[in-house]
TORPA-4810 file (N, C-alpha, C, O; in nm, 3 decimals):
<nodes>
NODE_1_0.083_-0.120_0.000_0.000_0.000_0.000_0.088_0.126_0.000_0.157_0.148_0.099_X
NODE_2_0.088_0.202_-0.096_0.135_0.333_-0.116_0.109_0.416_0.047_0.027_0.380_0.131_X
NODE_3_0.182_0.507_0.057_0.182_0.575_0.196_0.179_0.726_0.117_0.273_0.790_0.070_X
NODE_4_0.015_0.763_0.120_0.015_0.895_0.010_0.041_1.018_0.134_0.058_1.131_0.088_X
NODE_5_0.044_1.009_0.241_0.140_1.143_0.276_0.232_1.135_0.284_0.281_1.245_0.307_X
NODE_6_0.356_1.002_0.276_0.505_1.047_0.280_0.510_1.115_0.118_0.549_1.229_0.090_X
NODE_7_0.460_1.013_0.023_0.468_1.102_-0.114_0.467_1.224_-0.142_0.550_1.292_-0.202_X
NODE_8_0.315_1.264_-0.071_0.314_1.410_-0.093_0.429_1.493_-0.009_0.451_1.609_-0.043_X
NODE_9_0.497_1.440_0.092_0.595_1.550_0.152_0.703_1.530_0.033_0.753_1.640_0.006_X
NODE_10_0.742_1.451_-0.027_0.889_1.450_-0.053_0.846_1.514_-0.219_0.931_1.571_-0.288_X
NODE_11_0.696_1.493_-0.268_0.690_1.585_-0.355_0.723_1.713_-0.344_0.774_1.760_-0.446_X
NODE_12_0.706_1.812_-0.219_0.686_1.882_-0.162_0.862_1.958_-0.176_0.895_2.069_-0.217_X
NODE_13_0.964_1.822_-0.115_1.070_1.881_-0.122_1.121_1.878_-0.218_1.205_1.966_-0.236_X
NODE_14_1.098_1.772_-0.334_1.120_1.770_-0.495_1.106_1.951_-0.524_1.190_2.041_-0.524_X
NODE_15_0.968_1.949_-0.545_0.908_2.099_-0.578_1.022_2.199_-0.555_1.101_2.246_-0.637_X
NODE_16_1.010_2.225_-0.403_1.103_2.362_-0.357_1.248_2.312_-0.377_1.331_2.404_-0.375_X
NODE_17_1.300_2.184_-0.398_1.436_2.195_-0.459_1.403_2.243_-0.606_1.461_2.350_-0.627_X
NODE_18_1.337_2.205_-0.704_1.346_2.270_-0.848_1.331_2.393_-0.869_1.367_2.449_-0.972_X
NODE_19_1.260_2.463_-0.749_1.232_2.624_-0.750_1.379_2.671_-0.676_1.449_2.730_-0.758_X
NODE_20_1.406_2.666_-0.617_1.573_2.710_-0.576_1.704_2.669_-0.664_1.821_2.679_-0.628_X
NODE_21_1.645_2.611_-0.811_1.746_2.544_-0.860_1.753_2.641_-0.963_1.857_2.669_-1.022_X
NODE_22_1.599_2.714_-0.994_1.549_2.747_-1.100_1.592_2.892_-1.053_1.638_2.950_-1.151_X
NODE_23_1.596_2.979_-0.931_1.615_3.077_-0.879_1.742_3.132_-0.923_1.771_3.239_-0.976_X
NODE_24_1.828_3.003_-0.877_1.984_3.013_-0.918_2.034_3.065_-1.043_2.106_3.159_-1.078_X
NODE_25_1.956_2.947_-1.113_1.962_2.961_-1.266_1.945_3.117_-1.324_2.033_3.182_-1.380_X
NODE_26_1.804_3.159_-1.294_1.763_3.327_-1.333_1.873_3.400_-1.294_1.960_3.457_-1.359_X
NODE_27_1.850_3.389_-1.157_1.950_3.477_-1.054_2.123_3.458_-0.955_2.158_3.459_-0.837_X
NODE_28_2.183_3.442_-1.074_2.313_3.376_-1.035_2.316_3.514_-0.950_2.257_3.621_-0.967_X
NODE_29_2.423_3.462_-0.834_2.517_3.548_-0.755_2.605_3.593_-0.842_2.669_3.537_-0.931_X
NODE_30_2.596_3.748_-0.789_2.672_3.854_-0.850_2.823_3.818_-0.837_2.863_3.811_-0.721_X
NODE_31_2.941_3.789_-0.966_3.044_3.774_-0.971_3.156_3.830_-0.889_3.128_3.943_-0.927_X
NODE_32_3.244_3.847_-0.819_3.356_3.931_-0.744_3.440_3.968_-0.846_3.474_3.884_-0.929_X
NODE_33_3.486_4.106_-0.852_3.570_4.154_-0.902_3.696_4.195_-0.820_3.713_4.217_-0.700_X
NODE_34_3.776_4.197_-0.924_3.927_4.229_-0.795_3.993_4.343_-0.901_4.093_4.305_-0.962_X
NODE_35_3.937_4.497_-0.929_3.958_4.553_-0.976_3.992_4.666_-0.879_3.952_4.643_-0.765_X
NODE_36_4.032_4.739_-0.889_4.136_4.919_-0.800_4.015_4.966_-0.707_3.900_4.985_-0.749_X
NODE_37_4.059_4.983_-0.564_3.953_5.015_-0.506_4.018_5.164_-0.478_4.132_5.174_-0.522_X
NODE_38_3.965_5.285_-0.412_4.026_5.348_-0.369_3.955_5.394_-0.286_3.837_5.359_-0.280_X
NODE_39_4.034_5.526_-0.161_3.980_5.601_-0.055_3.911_5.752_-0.090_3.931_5.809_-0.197_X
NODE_40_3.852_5.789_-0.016_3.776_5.878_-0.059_3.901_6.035_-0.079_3.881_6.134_-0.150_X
NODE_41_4.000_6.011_-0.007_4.138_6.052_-0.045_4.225_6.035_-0.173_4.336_6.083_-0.196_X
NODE_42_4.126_5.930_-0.274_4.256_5.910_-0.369_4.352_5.782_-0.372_4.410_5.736_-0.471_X
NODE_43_4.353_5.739_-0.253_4.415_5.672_-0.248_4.391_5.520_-0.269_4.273_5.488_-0.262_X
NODE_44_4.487_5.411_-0.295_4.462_5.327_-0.354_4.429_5.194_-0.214_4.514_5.183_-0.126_X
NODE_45_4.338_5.129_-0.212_4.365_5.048_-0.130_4.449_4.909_-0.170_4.456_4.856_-0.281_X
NODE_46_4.496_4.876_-0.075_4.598_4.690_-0.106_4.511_4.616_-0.144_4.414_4.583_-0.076_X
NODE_47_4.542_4.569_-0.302_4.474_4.432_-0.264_4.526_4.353_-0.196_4.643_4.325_-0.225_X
NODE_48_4.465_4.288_-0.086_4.458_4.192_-0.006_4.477_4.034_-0.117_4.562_3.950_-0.148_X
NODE_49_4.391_4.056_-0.133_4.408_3.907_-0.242_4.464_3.870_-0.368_4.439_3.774_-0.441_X
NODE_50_4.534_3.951_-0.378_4.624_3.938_-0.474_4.791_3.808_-0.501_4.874_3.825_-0.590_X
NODE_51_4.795_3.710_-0.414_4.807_3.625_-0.425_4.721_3.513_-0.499_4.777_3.414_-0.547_X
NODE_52_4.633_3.526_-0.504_4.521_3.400_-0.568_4.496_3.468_-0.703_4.433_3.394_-0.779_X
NODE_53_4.522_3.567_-0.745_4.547_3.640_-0.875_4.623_3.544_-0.963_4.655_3.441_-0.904_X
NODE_54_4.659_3.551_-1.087_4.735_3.473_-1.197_4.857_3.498_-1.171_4.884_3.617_-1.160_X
NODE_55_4.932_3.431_-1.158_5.136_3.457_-1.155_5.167_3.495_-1.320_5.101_3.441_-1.409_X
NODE_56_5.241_3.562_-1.339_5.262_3.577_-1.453_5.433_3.489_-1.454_5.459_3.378_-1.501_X
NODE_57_5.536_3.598_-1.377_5.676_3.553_-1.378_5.704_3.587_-1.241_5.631_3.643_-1.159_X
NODE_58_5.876_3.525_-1.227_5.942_3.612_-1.142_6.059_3.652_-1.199_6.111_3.608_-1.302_X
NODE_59_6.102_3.743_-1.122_6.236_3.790_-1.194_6.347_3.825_-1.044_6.336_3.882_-0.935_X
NODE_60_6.466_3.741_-1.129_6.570_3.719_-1.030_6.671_3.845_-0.999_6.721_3.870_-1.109_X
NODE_61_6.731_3.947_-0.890_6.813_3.996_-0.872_6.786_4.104_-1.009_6.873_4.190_-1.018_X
NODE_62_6.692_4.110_-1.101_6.663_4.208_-1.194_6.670_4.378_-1.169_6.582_4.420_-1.095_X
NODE_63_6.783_4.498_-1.232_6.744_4.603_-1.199_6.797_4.649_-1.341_6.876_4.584_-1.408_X
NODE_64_6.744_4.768_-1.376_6.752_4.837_-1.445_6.818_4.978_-1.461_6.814_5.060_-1.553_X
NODE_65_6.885_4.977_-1.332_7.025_5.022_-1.327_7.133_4.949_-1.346_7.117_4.834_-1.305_X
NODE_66_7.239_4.970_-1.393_7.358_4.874_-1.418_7.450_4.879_-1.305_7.534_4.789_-1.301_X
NODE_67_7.450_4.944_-1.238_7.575_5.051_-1.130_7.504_4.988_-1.045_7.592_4.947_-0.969_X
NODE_68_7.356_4.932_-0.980_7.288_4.960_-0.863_7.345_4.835_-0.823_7.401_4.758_-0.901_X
NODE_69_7.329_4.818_-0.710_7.439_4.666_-0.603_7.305_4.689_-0.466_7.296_4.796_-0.405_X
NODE_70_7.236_4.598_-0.445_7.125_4.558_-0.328_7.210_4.543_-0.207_7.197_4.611_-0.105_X
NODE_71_7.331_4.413_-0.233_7.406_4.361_-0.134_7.317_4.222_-0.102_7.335_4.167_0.007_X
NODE_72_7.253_4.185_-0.164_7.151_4.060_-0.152_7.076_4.046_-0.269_7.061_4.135_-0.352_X
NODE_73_7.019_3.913_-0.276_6.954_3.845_-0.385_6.817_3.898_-0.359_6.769_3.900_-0.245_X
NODE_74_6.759_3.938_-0.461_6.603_3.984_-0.457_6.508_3.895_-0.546_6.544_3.912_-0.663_X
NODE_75_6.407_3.812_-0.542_6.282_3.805_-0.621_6.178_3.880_-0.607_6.112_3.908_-0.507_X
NODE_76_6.168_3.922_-0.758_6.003_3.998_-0.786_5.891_3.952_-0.849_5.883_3.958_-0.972_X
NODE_77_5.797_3.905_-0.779_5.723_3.825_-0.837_5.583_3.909_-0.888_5.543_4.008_-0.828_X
NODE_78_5.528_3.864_-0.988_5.425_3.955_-1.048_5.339_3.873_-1.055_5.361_3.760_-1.096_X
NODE_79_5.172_3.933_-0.997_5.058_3.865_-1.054_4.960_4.007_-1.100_4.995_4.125_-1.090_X
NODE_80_4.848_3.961_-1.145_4.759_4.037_-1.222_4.637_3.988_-1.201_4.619_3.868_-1.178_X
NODE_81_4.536_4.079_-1.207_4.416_4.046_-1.160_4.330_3.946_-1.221_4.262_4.037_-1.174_X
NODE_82_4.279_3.878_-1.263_4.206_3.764_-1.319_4.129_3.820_-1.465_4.123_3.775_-1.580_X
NODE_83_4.073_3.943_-1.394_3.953_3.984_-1.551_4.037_4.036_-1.619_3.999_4.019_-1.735_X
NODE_84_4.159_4.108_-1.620_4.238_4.206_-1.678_4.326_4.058_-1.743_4.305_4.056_-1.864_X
NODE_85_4.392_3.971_-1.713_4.438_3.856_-1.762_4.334_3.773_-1.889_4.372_3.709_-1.988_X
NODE_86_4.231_3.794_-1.855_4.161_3.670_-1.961_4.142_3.785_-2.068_4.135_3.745_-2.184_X
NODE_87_4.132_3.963_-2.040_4.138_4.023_-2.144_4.199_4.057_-2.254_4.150_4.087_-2.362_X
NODE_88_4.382_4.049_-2.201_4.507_4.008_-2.229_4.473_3.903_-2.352_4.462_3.941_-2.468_X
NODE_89_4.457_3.762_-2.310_4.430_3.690_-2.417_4.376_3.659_-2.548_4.395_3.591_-2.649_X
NODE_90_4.275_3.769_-2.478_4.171_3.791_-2.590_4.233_3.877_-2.706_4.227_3.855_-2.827_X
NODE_91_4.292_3.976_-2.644_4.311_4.127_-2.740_4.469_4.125_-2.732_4.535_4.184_-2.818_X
NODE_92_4.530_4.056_-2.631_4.660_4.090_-2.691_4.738_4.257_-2.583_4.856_4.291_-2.576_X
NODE_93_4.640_4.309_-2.531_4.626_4.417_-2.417_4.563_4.388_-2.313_4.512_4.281_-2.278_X
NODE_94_4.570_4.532_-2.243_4.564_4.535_-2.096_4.419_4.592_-2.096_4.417_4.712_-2.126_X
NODE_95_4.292_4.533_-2.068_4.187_4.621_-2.049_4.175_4.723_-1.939_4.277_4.749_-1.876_X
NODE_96_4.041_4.798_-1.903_4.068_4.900_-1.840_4.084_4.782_-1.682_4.075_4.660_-1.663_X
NODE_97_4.111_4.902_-1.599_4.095_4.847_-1.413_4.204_4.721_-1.433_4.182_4.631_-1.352_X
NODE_98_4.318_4.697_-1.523_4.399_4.609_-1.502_4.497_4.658_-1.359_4.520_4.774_-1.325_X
NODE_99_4.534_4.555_-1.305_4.611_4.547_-1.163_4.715_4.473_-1.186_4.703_4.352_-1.162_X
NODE_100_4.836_4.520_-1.235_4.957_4.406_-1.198_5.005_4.460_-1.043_4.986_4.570_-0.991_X
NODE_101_5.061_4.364_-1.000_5.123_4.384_-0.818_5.285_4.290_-0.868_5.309_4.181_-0.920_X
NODE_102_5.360_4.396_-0.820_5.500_4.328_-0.833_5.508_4.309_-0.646_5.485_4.388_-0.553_X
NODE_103_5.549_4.179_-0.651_5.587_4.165_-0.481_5.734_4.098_-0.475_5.760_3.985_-0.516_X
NODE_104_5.832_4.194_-0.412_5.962_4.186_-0.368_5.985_4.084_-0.262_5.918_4.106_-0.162_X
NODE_105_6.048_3.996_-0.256_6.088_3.907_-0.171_6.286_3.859_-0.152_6.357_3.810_-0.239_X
NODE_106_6.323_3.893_-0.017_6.507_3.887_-0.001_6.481_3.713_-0.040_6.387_3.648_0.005_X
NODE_107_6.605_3.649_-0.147_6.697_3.567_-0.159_6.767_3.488_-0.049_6.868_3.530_0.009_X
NODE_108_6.705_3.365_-0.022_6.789_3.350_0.112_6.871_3.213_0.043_6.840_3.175_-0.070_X
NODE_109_6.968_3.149_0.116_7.042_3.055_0.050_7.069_2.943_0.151_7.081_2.830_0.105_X
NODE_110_7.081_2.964_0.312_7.085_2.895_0.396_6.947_2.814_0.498_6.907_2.876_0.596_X
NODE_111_6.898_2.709_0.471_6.814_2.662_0.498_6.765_2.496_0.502_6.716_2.466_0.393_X
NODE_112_6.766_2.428_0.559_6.728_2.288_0.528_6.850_2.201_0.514_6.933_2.158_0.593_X
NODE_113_6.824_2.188_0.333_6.928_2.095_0.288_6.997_2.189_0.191_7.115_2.169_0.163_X
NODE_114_6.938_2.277_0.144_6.996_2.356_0.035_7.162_2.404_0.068_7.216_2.438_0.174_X
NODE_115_7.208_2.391_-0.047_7.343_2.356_-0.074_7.381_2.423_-0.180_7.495_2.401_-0.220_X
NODE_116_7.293_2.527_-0.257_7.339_2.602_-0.373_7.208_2.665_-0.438_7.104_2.601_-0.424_X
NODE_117_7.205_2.748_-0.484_7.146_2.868_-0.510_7.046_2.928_-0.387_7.067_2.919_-0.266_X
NODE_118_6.934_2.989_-0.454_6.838_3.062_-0.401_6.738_3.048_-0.374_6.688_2.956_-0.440_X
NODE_119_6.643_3.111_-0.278_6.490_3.079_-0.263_6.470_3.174_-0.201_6.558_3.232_-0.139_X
NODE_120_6.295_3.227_-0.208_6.264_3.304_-0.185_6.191_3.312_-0.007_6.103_3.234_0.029_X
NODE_121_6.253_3.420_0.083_6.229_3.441_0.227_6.084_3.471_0.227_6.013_3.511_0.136_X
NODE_122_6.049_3.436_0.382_5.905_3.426_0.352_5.851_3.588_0.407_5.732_3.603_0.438_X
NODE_123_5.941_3.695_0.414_5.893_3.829_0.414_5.884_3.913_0.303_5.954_3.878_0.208_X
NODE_124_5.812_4.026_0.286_5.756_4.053_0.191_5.850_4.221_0.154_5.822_4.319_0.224_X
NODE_125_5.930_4.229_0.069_6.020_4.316_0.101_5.915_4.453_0.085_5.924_4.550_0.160_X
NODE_126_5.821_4.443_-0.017_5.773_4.548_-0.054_5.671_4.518_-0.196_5.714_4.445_-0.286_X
NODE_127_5.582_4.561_-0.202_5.482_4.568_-0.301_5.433_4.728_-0.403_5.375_4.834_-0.381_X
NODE_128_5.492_4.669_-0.502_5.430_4.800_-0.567_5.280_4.748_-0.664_5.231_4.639_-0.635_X
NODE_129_5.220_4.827_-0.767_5.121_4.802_-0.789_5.115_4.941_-0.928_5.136_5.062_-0.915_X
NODE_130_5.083_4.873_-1.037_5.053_4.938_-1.149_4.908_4.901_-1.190_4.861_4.790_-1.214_X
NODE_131_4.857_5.009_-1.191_4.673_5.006_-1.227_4.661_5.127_-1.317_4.703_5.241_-1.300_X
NODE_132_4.541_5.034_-1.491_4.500_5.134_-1.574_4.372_5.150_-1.517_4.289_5.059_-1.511_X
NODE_133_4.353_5.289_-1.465_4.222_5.355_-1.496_4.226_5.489_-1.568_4.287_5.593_-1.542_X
NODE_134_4.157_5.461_-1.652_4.152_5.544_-1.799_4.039_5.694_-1.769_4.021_5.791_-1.842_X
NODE_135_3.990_5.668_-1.662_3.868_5.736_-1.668_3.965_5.812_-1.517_3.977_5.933_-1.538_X
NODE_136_4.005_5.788_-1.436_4.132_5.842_-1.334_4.232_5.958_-1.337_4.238_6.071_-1.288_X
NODE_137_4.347_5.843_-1.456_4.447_5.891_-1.450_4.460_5.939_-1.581_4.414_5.879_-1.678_X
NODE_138_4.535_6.069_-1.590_4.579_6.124_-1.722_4.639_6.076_-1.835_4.633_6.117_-1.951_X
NODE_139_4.723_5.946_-1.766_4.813_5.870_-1.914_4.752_5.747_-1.877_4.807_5.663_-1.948_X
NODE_140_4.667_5.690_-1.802_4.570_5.584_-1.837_4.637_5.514_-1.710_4.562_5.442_-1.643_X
NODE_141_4.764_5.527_-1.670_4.818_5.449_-1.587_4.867_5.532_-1.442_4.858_5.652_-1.415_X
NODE_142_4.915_5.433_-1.371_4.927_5.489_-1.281_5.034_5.378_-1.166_5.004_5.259_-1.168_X
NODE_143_5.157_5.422_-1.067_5.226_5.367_-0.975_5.179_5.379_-0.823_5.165_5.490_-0.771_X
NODE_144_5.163_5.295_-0.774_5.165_5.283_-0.587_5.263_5.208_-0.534_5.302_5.095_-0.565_X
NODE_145_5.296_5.277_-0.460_5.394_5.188_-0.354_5.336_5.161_-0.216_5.275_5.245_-0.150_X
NODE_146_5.362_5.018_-0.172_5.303_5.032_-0.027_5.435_5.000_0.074_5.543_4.961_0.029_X
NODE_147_5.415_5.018_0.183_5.506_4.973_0.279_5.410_4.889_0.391_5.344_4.807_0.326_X
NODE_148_5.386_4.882_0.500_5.317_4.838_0.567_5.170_4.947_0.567_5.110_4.916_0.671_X
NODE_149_5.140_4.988_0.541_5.000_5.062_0.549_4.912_4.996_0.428_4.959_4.940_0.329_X
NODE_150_4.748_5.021_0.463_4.696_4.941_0.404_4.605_5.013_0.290_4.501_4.961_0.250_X
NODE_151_4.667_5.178_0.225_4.647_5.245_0.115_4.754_5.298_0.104_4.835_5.321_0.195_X
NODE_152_4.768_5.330_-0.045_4.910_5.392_-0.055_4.869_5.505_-0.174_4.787_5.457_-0.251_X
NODE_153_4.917_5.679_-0.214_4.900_5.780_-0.264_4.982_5.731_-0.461_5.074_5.667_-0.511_X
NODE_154_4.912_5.782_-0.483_4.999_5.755_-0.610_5.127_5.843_-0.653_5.139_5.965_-0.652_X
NODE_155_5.223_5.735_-0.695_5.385_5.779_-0.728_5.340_5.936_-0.840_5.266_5.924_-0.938_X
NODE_156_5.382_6.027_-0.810_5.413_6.140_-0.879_5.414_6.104_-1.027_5.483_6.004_-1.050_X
NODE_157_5.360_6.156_-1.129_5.396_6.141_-1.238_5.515_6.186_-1.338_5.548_6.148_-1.451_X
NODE_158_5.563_6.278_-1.255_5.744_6.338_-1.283_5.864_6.203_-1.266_5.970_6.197_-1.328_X
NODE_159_5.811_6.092_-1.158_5.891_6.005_-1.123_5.990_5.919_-1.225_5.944_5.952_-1.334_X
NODE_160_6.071_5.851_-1.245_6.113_5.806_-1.369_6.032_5.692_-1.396_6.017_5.661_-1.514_X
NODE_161_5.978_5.623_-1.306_5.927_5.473_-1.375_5.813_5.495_-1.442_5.751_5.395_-1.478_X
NODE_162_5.758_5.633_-1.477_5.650_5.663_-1.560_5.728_5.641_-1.729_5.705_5.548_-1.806_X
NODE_163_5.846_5.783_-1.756_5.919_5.793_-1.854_5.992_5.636_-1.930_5.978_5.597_-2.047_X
NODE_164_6.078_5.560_-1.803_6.107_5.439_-1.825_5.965_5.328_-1.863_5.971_5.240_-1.949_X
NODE_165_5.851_5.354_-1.783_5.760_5.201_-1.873_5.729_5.264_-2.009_5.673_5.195_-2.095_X
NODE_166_5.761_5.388_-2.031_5.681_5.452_-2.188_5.779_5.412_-2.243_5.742_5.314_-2.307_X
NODE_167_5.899_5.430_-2.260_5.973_5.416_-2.353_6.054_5.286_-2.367_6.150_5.278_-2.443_X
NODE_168_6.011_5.184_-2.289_6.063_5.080_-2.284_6.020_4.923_-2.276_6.087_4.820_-2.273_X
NODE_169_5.881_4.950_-2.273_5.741_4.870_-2.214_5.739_4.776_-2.373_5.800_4.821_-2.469_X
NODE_170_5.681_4.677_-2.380_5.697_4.572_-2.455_5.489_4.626_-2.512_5.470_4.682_-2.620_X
NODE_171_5.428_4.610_-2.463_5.264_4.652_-2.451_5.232_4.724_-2.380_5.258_4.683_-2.267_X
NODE_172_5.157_4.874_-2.376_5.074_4.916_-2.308_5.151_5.005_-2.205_5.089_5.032_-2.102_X
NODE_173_5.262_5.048_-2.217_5.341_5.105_-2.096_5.389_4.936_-2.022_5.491_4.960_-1.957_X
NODE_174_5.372_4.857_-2.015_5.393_4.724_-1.916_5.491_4.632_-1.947_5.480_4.626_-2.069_X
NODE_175_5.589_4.548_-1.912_5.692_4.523_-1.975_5.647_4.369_-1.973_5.669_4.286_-1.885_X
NODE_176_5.588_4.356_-2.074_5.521_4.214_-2.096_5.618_4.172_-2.142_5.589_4.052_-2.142_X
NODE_177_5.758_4.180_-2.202_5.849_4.144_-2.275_5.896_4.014_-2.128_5.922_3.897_-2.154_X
NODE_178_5.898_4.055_-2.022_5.964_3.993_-1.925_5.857_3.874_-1.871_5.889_3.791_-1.786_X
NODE_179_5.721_3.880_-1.937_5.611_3.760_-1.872_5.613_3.631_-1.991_5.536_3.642_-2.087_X
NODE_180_5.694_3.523_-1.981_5.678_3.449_-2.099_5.605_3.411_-2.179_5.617_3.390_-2.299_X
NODE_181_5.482_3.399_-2.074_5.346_3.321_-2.162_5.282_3.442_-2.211_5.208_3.420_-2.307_X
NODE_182_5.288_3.580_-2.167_5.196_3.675_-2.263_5.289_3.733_-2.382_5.247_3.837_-2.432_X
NODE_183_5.401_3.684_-2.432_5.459_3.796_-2.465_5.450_3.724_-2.625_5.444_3.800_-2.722_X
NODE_184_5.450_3.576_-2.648_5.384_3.532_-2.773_5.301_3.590_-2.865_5.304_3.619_-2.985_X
NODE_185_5.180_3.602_-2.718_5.033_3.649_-2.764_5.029_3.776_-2.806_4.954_3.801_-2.900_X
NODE_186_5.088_3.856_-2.762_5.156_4.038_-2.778_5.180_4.015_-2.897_5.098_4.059_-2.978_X
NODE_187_5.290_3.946_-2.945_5.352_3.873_-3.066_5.224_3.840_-3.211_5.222_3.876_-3.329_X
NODE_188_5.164_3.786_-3.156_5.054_3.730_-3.245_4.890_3.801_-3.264_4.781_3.781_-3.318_X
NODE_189_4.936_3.861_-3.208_4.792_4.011_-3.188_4.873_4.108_-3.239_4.811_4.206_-3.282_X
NODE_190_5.016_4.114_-3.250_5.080_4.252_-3.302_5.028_4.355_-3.203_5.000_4.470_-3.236_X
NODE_191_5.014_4.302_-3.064_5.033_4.459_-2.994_5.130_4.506_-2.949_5.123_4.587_-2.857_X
NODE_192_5.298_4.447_-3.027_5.388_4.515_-2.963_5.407_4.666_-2.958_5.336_4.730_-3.035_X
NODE_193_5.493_4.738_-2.877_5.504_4.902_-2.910_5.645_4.869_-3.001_5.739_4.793_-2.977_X
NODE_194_5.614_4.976_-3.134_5.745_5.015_-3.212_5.827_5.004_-3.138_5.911_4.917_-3.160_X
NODE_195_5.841_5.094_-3.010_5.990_5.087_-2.922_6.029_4.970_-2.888_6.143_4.926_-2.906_X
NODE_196_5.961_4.927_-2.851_6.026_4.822_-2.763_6.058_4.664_-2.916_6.152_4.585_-2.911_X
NODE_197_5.957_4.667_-3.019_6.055_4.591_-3.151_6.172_4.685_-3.181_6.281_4.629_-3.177_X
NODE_198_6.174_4.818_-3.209_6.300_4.864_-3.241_6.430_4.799_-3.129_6.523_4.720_-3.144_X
NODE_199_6.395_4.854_-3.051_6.472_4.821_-2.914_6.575_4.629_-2.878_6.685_4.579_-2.854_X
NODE_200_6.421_4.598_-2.902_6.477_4.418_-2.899_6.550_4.396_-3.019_6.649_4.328_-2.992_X
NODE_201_6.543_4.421_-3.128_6.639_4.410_-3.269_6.755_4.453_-3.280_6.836_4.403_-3.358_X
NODE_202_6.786_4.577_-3.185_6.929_4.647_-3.195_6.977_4.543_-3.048_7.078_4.590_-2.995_X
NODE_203_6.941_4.456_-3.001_7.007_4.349_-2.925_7.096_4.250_-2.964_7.214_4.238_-2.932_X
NODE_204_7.022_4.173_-3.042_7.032_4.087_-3.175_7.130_4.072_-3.258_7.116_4.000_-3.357_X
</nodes>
């Protein structure tokens, strides 16, 4: 013998599961973005989460002074925000609200078993942060530096690393020349800058 009220309950929860399924469906949860926040000052806040961002590269003991001497091994590791990355792919550029974060880390060599070269210390020497907002900033881009505080004012635009990413930047002011996996795609979209093909050829 059928038991017609357990039926009807579990119809019941059938039902309101297909209506919460169907809810979902219409009404997905609103996506997270990890695009430039700032203070009502201007100022830029940290992303916080910018580890779970895309790695692009790192770059070893790298400076762009020839003369400059640290006195220690440095890694700079770069990630970029997720939506500004899949835009990259698409176009070959940097869409707007892109976020690269370079994060500095000291070279340590003594540890464990290690017996020869380098690795990276687990303090954070320093974070800078390059963000296009087009609708913002005057040349579309823009520098922060942080130290321990948790907004940082934007680098002066007189500074040199404005002059140096223009005239030396592989795409977009950004030196994609140094990220392996985008710099193909740069390649194959033809968004290199003249300078920076002139530049790489007189290497050669």
């Amino acid at each position: 013998m059928i038991n017609t009220t357990s039926l009807s309950k579990t119809g019941l929860i059938s039902f309101a599961a297909l209506l919460f399924l169907a809810a979902a469906v219409l009404d997905p949860p609103a996506s997270q973005t990890s695009g430039p926040e700032y203070t009502s000052d201007a100022q830029l806040k940290f992303p916080e989460g910018y580890r779970k961002w895309v790695y692009l590269t790192t770059g070893f003991d790298m400076s762009y002074n020839p003369s400059m001497n640290m006195g220690h091994h440095m890694f700079d590791n770069v990630f970029v925000n997720p939506e500004a990355y899949e835009g990259f792919l698409q176009s070959g550029t940097w869409p707007d609200k892109t976020m690269l974060v370079l994060e500095g880390r000291r070279g340590e060599d003594k540890e464990s078993i290690n017996k020869q070269g380098s690795y990276q210390g687990t303090e954070v020497m320093g974070v800078e942060v390059h963000v296009k907002d087009e609708a913002r900033f005057p040349g579309k881009w823009a520098f922060f530096i942080f130290d321990d505080a948790k907004t940082a004012k934007m680098v002066p635009t007189d500074m040199s690393c404005y002059s140096c990413h223009a005239e030396h930047a592989a795409v977009d002011t950004t030196f994609v020349q140094f990220y392996p996996t985008l710099l193909p795609i740069a390649k194959s979209k033809g968004t290199l800058s003249p300078a920076y093909v002139k530049e790489s050829a007189a290497q050669k």
